[in-house]
C-alpha positions in Angstrom: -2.8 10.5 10.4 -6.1 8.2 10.1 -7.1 6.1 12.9 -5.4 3.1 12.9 -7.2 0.1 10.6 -8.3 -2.5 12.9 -6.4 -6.1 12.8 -3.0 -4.1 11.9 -0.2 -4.2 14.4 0.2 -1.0 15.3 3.9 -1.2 15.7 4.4 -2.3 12.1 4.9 0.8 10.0 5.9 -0.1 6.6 4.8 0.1 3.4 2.8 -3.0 3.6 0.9 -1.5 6.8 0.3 2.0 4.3 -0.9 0.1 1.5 -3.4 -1.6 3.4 -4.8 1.3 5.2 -4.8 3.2 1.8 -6.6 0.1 0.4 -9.0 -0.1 2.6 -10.0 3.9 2.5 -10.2 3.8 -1.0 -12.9 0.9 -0.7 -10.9 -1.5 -2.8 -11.0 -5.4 -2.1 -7.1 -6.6 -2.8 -7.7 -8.4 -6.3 -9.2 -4.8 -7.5 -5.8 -3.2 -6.4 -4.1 -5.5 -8.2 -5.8 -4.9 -11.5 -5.6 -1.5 -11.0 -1.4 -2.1 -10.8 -1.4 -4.7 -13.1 0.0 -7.3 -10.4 -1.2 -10.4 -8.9 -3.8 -10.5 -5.9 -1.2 -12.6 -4.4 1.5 -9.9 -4.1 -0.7 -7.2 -2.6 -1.3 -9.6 0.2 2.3 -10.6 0.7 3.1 -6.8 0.4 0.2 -6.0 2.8 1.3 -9.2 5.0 4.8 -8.6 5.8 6.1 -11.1 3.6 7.3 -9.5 0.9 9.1 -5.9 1.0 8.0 -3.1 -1.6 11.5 -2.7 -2.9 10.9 -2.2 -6.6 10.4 1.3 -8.0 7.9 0.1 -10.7 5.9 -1.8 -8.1 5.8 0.9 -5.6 4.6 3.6 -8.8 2.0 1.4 -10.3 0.6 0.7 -6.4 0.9 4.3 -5.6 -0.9 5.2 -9.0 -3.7 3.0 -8.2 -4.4 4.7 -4.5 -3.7 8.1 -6.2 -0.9 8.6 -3.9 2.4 10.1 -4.3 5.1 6.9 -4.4 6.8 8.4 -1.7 4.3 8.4 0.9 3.6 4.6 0.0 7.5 3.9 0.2 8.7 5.3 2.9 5.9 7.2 4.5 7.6 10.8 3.1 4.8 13.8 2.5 5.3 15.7 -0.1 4.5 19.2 0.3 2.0 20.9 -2.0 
């Protein structure tokens, strides 16, 4: 995978930790993600923070639409072959 994204714990791997690093290799600033999902800047960072788990489906599809990744990956960190 990537190298890791520097002020993440490396031990933390979640979806939060994923949709950071995705985040930050698409070149998008958190309130752009969030318009991109239709969610609030707020949520991304709790998401990205630890505070809050990525449990919903529609959350996890809109996010993973936005990094044009598969909802999978994002969730649970699953590849899905081509």
């Amino acid at each position: 995978m990537w190298p890791p994204v520097r002020g993440l714990d490396p031990e933390r791997d979640d979806a939060g930790v994923r949709l950071r690093t995705l985040r930050l290799r698409r070149g998008l600033s958190q309130v752009a993600l969030a318009d991109l999902a239709c969610m609030s800047p707020g949520f991304v960072s709790m998401i990205e923070n630890g505070q809050r788990t990525l449990s919903r489906a529609s959350h996890v599809i809109a996010l993973a639409d936005a990094l044009r990744v598969s909802p999978l990956y994002l969730a649970d960190g699953r590849v899905v072959p081509a």
